[in-house]
C-alpha positions as CSV (number, residue, x, y, z in Angstrom):
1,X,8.9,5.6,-2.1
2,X,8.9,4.0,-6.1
3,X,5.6,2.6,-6.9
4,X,4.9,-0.5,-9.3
5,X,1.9,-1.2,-11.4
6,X,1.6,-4.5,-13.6
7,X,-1.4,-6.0,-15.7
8,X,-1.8,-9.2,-18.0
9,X,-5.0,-9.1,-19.7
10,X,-6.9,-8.2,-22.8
11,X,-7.8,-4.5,-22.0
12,X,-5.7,-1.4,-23.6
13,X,-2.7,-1.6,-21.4
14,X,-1.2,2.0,-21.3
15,X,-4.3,3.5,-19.6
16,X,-4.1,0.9,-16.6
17,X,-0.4,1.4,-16.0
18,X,-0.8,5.5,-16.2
19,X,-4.0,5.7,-14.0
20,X,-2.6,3.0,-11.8
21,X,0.5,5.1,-11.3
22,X,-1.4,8.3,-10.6
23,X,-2.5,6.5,-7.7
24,X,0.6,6.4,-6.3
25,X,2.3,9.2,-6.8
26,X,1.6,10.6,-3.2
27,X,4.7,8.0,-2.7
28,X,6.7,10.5,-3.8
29,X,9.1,10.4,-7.4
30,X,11.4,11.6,-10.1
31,X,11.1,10.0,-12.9
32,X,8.8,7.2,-14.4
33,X,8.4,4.6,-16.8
34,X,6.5,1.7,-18.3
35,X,6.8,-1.6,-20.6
36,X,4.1,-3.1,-22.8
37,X,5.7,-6.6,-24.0
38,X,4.5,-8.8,-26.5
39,X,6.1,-12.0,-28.0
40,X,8.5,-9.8,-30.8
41,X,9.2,-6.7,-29.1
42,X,9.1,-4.6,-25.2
43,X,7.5,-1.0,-26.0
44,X,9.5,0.7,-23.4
45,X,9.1,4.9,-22.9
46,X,10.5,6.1,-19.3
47,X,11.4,10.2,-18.5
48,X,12.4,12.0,-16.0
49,X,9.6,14.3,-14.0
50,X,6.2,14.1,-13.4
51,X,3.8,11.4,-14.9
52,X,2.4,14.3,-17.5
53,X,5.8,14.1,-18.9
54,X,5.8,10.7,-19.4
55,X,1.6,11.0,-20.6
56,X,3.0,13.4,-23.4
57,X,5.7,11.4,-24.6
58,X,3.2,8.5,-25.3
59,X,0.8,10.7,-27.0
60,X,-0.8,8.2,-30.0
61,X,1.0,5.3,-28.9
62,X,-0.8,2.2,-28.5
63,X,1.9,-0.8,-28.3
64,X,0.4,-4.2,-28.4
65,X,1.2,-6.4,-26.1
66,X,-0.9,-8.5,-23.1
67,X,1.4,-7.7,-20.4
68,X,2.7,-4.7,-18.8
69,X,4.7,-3.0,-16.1
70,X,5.2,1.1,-14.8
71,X,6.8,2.5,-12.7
72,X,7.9,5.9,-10.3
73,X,11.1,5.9,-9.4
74,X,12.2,8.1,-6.4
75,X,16.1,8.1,-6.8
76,X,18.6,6.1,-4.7
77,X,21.2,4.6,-6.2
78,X,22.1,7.2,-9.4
79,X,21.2,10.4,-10.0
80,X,17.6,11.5,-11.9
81,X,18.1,11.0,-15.3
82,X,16.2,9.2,-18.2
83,X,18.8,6.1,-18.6
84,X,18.1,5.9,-14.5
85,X,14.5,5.9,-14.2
86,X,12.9,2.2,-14.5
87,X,12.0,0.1,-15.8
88,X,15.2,-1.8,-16.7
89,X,16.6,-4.6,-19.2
90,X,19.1,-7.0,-19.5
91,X,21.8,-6.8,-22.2
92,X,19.5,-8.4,-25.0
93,X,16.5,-6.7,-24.0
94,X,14.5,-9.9,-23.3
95,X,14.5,-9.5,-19.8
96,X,12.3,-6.3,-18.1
97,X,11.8,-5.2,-14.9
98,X,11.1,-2.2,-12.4
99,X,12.4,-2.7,-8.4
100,X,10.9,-1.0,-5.4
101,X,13.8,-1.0,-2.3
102,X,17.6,-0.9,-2.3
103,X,20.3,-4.0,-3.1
104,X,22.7,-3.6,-1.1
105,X,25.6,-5.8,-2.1
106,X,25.1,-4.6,-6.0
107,X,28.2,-3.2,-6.9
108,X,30.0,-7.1,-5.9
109,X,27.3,-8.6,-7.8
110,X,27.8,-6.1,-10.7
111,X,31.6,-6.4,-11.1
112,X,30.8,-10.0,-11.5
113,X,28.4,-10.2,-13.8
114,X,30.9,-7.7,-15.7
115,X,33.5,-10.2,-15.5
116,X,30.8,-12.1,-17.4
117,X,31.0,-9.9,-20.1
118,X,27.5,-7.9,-19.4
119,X,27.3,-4.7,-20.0
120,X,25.3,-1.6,-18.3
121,X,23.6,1.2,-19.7
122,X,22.8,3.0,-15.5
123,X,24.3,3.6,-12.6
124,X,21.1,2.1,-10.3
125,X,21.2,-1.1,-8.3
126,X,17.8,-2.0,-10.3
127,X,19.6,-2.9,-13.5
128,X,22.1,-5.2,-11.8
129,X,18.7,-7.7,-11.0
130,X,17.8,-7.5,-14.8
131,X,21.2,-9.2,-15.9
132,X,21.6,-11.1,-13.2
133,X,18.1,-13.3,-13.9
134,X,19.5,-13.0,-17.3
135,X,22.8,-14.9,-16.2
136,X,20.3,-17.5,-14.9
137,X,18.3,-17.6,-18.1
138,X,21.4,-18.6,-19.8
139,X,21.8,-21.8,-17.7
140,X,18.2,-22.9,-19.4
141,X,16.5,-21.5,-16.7
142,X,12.7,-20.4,-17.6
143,X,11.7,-16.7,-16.5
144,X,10.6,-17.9,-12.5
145,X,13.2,-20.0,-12.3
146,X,16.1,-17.6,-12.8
147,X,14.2,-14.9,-10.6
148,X,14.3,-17.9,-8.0
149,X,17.9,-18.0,-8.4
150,X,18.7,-14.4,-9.2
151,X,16.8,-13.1,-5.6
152,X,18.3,-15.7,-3.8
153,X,21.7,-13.5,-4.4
154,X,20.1,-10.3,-3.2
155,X,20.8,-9.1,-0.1
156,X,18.5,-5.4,0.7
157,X,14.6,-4.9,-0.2
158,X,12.9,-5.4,-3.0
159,X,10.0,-5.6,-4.8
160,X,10.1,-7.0,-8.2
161,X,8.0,-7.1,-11.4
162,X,9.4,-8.8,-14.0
163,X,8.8,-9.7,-18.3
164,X,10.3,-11.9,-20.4
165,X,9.9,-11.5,-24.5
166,X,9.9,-15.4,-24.5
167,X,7.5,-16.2,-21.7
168,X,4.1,-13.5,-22.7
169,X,1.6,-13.1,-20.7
170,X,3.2,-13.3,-17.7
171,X,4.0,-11.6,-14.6
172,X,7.0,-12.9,-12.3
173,X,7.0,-11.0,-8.9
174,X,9.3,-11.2,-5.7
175,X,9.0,-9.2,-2.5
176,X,11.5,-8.6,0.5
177,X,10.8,-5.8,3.1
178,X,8.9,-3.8,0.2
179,X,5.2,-4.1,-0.4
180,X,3.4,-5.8,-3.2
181,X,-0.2,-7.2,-3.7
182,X,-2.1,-9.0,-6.9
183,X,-5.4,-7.9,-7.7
184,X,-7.6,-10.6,-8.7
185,X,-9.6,-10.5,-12.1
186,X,-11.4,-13.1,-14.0
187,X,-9.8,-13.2,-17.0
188,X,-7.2,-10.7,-16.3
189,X,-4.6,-10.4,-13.3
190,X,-3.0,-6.5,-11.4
191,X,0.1,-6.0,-9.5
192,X,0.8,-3.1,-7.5
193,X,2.6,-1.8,-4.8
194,X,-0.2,0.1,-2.9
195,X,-4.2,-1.1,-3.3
196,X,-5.4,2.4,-4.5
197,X,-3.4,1.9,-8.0
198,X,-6.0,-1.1,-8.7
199,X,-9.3,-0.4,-7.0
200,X,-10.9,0.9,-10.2
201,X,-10.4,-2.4,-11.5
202,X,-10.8,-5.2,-8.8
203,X,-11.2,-5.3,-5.4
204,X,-9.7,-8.8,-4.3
205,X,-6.0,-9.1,-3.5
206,X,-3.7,-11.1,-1.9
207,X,-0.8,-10.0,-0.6
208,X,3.0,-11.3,-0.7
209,X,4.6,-11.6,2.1
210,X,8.6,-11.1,2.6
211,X,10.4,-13.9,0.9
212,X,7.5,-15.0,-1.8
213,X,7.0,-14.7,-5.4
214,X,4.0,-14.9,-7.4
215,X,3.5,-15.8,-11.2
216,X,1.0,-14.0,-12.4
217,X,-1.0,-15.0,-15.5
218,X,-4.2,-13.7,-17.4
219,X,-6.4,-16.2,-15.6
220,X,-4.3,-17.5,-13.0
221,X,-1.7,-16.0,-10.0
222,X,0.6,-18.3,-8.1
223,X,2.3,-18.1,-4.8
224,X,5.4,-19.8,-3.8
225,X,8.1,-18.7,-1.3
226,X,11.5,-18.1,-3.0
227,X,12.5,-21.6,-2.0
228,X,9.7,-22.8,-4.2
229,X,7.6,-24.4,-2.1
230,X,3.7,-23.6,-2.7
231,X,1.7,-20.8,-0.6
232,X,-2.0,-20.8,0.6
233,X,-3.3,-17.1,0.1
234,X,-7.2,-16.5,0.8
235,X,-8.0,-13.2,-0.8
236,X,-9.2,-10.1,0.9
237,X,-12.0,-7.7,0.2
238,X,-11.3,-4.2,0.3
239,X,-14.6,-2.3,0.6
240,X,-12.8,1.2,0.5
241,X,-15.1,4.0,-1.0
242,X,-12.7,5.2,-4.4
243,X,-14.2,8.3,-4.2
244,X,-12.5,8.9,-0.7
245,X,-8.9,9.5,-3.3
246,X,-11.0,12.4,-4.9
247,X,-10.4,16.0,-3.6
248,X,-14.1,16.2,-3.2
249,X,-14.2,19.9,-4.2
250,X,-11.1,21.2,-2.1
251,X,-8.0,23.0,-3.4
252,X,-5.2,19.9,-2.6
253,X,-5.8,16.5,-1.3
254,X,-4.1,18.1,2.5
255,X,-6.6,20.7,3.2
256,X,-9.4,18.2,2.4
257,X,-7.7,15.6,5.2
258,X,-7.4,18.6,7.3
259,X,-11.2,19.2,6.9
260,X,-11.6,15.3,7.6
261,X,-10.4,14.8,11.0
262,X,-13.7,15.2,13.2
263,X,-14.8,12.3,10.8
264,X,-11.7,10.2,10.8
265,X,-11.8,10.9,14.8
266,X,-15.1,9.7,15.3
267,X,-14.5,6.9,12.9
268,X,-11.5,5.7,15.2
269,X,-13.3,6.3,18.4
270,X,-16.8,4.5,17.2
271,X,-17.4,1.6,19.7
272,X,-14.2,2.0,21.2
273,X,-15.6,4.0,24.3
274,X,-18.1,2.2,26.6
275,X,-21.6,4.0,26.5
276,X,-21.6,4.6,30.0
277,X,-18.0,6.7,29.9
278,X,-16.8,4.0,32.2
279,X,-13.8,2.5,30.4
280,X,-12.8,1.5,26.7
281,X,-13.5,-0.9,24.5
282,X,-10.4,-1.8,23.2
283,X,-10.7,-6.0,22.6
284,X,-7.7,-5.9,20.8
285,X,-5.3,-5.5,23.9
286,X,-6.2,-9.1,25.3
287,X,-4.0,-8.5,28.5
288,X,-4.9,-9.9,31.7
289,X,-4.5,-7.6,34.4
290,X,-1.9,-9.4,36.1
291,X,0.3,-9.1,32.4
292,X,-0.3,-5.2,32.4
293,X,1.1,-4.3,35.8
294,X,4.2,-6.6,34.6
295,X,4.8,-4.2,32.1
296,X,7.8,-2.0,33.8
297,X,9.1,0.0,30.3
298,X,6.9,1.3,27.4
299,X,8.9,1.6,24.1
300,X,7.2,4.5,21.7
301,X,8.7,3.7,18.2
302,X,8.2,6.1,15.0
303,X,9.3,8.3,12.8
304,X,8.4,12.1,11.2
305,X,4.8,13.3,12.3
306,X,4.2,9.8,13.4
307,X,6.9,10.0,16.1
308,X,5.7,13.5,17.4
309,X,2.5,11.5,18.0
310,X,4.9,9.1,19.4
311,X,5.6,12.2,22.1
312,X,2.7,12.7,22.8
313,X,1.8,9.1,23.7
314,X,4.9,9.2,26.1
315,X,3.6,12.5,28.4
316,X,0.4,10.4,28.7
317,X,1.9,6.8,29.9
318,X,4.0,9.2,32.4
319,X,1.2,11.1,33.7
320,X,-1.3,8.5,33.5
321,X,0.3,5.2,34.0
322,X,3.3,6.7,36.2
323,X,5.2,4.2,33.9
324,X,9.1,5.1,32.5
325,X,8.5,5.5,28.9
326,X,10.9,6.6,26.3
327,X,9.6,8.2,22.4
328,X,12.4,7.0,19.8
329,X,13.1,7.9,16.0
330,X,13.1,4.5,14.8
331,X,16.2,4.9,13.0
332,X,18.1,5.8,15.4
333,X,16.8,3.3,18.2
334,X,17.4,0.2,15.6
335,X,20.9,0.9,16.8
336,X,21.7,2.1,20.4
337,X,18.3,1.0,21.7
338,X,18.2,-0.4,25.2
339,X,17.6,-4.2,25.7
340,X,14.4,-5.4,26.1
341,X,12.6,-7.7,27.5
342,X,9.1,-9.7,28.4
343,X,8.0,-7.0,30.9
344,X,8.5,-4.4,28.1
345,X,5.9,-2.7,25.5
346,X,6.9,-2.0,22.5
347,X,4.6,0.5,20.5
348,X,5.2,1.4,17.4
349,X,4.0,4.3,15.5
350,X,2.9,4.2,11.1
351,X,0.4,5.4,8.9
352,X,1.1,3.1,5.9
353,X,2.4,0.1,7.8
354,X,5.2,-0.2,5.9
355,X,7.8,2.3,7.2
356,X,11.3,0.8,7.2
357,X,12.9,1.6,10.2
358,X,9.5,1.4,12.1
359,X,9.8,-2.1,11.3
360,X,13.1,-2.7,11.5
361,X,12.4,-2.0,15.3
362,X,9.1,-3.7,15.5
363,X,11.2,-7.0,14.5
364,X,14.3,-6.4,17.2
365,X,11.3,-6.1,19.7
366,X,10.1,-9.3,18.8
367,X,13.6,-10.6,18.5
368,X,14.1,-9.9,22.1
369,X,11.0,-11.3,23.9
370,X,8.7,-7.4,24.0
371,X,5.0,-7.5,23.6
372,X,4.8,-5.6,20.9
373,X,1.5,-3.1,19.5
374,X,1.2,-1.4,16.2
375,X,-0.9,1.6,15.7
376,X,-1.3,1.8,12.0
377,X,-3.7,3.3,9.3
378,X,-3.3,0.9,6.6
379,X,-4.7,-3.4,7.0
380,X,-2.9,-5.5,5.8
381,X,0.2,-3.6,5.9
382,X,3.6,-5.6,7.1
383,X,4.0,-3.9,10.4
384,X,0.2,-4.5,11.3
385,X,0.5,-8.4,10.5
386,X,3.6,-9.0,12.3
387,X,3.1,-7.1,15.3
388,X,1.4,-9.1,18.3
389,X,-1.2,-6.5,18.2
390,X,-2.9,-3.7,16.1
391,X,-4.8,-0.8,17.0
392,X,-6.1,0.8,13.3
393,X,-6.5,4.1,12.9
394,X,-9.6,4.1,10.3
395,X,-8.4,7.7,9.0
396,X,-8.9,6.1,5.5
397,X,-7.0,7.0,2.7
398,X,-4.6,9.8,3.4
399,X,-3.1,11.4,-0.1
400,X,-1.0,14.2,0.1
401,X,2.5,13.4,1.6
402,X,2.3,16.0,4.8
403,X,0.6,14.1,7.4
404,X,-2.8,15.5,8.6
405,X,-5.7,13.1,9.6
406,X,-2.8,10.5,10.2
407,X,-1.4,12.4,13.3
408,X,-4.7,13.3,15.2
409,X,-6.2,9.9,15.1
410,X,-2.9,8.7,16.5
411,X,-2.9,10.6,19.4
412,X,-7.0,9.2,19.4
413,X,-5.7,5.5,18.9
414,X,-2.6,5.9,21.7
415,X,-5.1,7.6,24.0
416,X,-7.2,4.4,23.6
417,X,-3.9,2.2,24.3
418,X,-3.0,4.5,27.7
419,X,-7.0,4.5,29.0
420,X,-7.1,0.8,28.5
421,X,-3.3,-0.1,30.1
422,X,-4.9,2.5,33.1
423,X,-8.2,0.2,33.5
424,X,-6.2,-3.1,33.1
425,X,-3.6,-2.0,35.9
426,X,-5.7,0.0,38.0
427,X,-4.0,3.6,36.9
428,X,-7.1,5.3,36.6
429,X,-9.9,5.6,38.9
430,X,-13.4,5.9,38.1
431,X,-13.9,9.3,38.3
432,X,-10.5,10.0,36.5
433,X,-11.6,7.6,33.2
434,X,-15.0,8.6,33.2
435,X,-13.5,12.2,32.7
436,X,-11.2,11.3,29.7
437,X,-13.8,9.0,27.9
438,X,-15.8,11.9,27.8
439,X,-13.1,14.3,26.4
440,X,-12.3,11.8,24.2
441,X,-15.7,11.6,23.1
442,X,-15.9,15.4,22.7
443,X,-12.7,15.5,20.6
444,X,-14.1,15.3,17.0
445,X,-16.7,18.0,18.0
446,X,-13.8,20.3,19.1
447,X,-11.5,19.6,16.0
448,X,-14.6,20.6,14.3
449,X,-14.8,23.8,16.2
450,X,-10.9,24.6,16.2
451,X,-11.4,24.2,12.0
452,X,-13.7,27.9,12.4
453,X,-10.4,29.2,12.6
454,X,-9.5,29.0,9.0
455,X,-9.7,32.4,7.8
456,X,-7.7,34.1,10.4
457,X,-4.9,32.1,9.9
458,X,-5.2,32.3,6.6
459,X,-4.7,35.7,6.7
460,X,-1.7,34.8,9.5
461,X,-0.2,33.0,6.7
462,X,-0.3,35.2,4.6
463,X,1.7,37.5,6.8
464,X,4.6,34.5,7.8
465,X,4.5,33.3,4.4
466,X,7.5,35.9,3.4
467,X,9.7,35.1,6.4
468,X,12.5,32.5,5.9
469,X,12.4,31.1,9.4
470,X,9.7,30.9,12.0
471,X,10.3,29.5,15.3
472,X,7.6,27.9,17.2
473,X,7.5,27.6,21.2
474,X,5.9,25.3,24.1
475,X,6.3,23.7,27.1
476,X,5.4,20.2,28.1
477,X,2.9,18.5,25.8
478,X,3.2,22.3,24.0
479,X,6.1,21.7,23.1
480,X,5.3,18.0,21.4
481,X,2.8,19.8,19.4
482,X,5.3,22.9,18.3
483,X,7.8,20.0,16.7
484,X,4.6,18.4,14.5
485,X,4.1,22.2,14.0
486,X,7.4,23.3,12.5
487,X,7.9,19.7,10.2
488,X,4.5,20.9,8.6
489,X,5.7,24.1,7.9
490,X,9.3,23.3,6.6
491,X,7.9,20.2,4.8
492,X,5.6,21.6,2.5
493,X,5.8,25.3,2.8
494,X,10.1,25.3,2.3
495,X,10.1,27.6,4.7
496,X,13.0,27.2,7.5
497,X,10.9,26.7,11.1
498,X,12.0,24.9,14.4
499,X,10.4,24.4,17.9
500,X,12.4,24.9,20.5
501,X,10.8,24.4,24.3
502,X,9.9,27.4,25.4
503,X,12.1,27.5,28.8
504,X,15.3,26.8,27.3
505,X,15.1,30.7,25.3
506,X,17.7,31.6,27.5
507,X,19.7,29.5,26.5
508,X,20.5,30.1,23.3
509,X,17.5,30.5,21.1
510,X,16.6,34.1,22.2
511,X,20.2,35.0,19.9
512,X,17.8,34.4,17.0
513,X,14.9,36.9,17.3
514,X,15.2,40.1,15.4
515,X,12.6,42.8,14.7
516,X,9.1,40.9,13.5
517,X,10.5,37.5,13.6
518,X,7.6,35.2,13.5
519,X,7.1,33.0,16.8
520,X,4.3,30.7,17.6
521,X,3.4,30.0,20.7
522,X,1.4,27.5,22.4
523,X,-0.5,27.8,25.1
524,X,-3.1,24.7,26.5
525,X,-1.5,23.8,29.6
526,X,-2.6,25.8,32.4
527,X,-0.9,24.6,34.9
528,X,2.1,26.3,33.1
529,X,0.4,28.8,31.1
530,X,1.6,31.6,33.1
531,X,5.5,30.6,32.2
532,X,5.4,30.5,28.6
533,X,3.6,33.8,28.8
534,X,6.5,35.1,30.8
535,X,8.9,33.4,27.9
536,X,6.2,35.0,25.4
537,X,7.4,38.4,26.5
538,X,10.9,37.8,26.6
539,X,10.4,37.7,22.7
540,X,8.2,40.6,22.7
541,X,11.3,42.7,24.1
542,X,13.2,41.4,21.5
543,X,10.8,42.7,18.5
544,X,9.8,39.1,17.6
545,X,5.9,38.9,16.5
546,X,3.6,36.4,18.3
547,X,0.8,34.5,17.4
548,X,-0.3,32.6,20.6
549,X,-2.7,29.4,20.3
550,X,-3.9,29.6,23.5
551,X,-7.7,27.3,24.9
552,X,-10.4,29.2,25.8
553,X,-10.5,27.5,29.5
554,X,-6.7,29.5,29.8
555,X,-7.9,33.1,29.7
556,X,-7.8,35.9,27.1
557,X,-3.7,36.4,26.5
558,X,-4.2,39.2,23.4
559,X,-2.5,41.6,25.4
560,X,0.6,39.6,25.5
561,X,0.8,39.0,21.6
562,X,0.0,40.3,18.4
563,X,-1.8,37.8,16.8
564,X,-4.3,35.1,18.8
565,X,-6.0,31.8,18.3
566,X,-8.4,30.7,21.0
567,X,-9.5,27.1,20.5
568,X,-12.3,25.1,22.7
569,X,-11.2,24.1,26.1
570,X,-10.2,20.6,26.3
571,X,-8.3,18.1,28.4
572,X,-4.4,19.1,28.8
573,X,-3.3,15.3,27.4
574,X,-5.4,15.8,24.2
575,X,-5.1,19.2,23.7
576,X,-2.5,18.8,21.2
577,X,-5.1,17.2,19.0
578,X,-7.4,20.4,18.5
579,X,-3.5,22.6,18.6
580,X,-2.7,20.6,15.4
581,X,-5.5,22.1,13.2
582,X,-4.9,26.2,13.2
583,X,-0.3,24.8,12.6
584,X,-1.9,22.4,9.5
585,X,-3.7,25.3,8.5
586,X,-0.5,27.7,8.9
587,X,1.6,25.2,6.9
588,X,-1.2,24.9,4.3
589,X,-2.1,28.6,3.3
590,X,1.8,29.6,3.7
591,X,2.7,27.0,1.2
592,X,-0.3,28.4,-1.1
593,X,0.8,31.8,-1.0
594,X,4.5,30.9,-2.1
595,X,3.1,28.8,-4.2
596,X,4.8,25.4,-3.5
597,X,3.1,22.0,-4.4
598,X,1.0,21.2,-1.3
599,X,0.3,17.8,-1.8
600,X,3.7,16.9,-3.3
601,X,6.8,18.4,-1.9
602,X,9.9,18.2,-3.3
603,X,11.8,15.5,-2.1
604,X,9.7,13.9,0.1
605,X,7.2,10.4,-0.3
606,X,4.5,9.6,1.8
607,X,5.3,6.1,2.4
608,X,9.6,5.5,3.3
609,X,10.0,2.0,2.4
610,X,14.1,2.6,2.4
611,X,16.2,3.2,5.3
């Protein structure tokens, strides 16, 4: 959520700070903003809406100035209006800044500064910072001292960019809980929240860590923590292809990511399973076996379409490790989570890395004496540094908010974790890993497969697309998939959907289907294939219309529905890997044929750096 870009250098500023901020609108925003600054004045435009809004507005502008700062703002604190979108200045205008995260003690330290005799223009938490460093500047402070001081008062997240008139040519940043990196140059110097907004331009960063600033020059950045004390930051090479963010000749960015899961599967697979199908290669989890068969509780930590992977994960560590196991939305097991211990694994669930309450948990964990393991997308990223371990996805970049790519090589990545934990504690036989190695390393083939189905659930879509609620039905690891199946639909298609498991209709849900309803049905696990058929025609009595995605290994079940999917027989534990493609597609071409933004639905972000 928010995104910040920032340059000091010689080059045209306005075109780094726009294309910079295109590169992160898959965060998700409302407004947006920017600041060129030079020694006599701040050029400052901001508007509510989407960057071509703000593009228009500074049609033939070209403000001079060496330093710069942009912003998009996805509201928190005041509603979506111009005077609220970022960036920010203090009462003189000297002072400039734009804020990623929430202050949470802002309104205290706004009444005092009022009581100061300041005066503010917003209702946002963001503006507060700006006259609090200017407070500081009026003690004789110079511009990093008085951010020094003014974060020291903070209590929340943030990440902070800030100008002063008086000071040109330099950048002063801060970071708490909310990402920020510098992109190196050599004669000119990046900020940003994300790396994508600055890969056109440089490909070495370092990365601020939670309670560091940086002052950032044209030829020079640096780091200190907020205490002052000088930090030691070797940069990092990205070698990320940019043409990966391109949509490569697809409609939206999510049906291209759709399109690239056999890829980002094989890509988080590669040299992960032994050659012989005898075990996994995972060097990562360093456990002796003694340490794994200590392990008495697994933890599964996530949240959204990362915690339905989550749910998965779990009915594997049951069925394969016979281990108690328990899948929790992060933000609600930061507060009534059981106690932990040594003999306890914490795994925690995130595509960017950065999710708050993911964290959040990922630090009580530590707290409390849990091994702790990260599966993440993203290097570098604050939950992959501070967990004990880190299994990366490699999906690459993933663009449009609704998580595609992310989810499956999840599943790939925890399936790696579980066949590991079984060879390390003696789980799994031989004959029983040699099996799953080998449908793991037939997944990305059957994705591939299960991806010919586009065109008859596009014409499936087209049919559900008029419908106002669809209900989707499972049982067992079914039922984990219908959940990632409804939040795609509702997320980017508007349309009302929820997964319910199929054996509770009974109870409740069957009160819902009228004539033609729309149900989808899943159907991969044979040993209970034959009750959700039976739960399959309690709908049919009802009227409701069925479209079953059934495997091939389970038998022809057309007669029992209206519409049907067959997909390539797989394993029952990873079936809901080759399920997830034919419910993206749903959610895709239903949100096409009403016409909603795919890539960017309203009110969402991709990355949730707030709780």
């Amino acid at each position: 959520m928010c995104g910040i870009v920032g340059y000091v250098g010689t080059q045209d500023i306005l075109p780094i700070l726009i294309n910079g901020l295109r590169k992160l609108e898959y965060r998700g925003y409302d407004s947006a903003g920017v600041v060129v600054q030079s020694p006599n004045s701040s050029f400052i435009e901001k508007t509510t809406g989407k960057l071509s809004v703000l593009e228009e507005k500074l049609r033939g502008k070209r403000p001079e100035g060496i330093q710069g700062i942009g912003h998009v703002r996805w509201a928190t604190h005041g509603g979506v209006t111009d005077y609220n979108s970022h960036p920010h200045t203090d009462c003189s205008g000297e002072i400039t800044l734009v804020h990623n995260g929430i202050i949470e003690n802002y309104l205290e330290l706004k009444n005092w500064l009022g009581q100061q005799a300041h005066e503010f223009d917003s209702e946002t938490d963001t503006e507060v910072i700006a006259h609090l460093i200017e407070h500081f500047t009026r003690d004789g402070k110079d511009l990093e001292q008085a951010v020094r001081a003014a974060v020291s008062k903070l209590d929340g997240s943030y990440a902070l960019a800030v100008l002063s008139r008086s000071e040109p040519g330099k950048i002063v940043a801060a970071r708490q809980d909310s990402p920020l990196i510098v992109g190196l140059g050599e004669t000119e110097n990046y900020l940003a929240s994300d790396i994508p907004a600055i890969l056109e331009h440089t490909r070495t960063i370092q990365i601020l860590e939670d309670g560091e600033m940086a002052v950032i020059t044209q030829t020079a950045v640096a780091i200190t923590t907020v205490a002052g004390e000088p930090v030691r930051r070797d940069p990092i090479h990205i070698d990320w292809d940019a043409e990966s963010a391109e949509k490569g000749g697809f409609d939206h960015f999510m049906l291209k990511e759709i399109f690239e899961q056999p890829k980002a599967l094989r890509d988080t697979l590669a040299q992960r399973l032994a050659a012989d199908s005898s075990g996994v290669v995972l060097d990562e989890i360093s456990l002796t076996p003694e340490e794994a068969r200590s392990i008495d509780r697994v933890a599964l930590i996530a949240c959204g379409t990362a915690y339905h992977a989550g749910i998965v994960g779990k009915y594997m560590i049951e069925k394969v490790l016979n281990l108690a196991c328990e899948a929790q939305v992060a933000s609600e097991f930061r507060y009534h989570h059981r106690p932990m211990d040594q003999n306890t694994l914490l795994v925690v669930v995130s595509q960017s890395g950065e999710t708050a309450d993911t964290l959040a948990a990922l630090r009580a964990g530590k707290r409390e004496g849990a091994r702790t393991v990260a599966i993440c997308n993203v290097k570098a990223s604050t939950i992959a540094r501070e967990a004990d371990v880190v299994i990366y996805t490699k999906a690459g970049p993933e663009i449009a908010v609704a998580s595609t790519k992310a989810y499956t090589t999840q599943i790939a990545a925890l399936s790696l974790l579980v066949l590991r934990l079984g060879e390390l504690t003696g789980a799994l036989k031989p004959g029983e890993m040699t099996a799953l190695v080998q449908e793991l390393r037939a997944l990305p083939q059957k994705v591939e497969m299960a991806l010919k189905s586009t065109e008859e659930v596009k014409a499936i879509a087209r049919e559900f697309a008029r419908w106002d609620d669809i209900f989707f039905i499972g049982r067992g690891l079914d039922y984990a998939a219908a959940m990632e199946g409804q939040l795609k639909l509702k997320e980017i298609s508007y349309i009302h959907a929820e997964a319910y498991p199929a054996g509770e209709l009974k109870h409740g849900t069957l009160a819902l289907i009228e004539q033609d309803v729309p149900v989808v049905a899943l159907i991969t696990q044979k040993e209970i294939s034959q009750k959700t058929i039976s739960n399959i025609e309690e709908v049919r009595a009802r009227g409701g219309c069925i479209w079953g995605v059934t495997l091939e290994g389970i038998g022809d079940a057309r007669d029992h529905m209206d519409f049907q999917t067959r997909l390539p027989d797989t394993s029952p534990l990873l079936a809901p890997v080759v399920a997830a493609v034919p419910l993206q597609l749903l959610a895709y071409y239903a949100a096409v044929e009403r016409n909603c933004p795919v890539d960017k639905p309203r009110n969402l972000a991709k990355s949730v750096t707030v709780e």
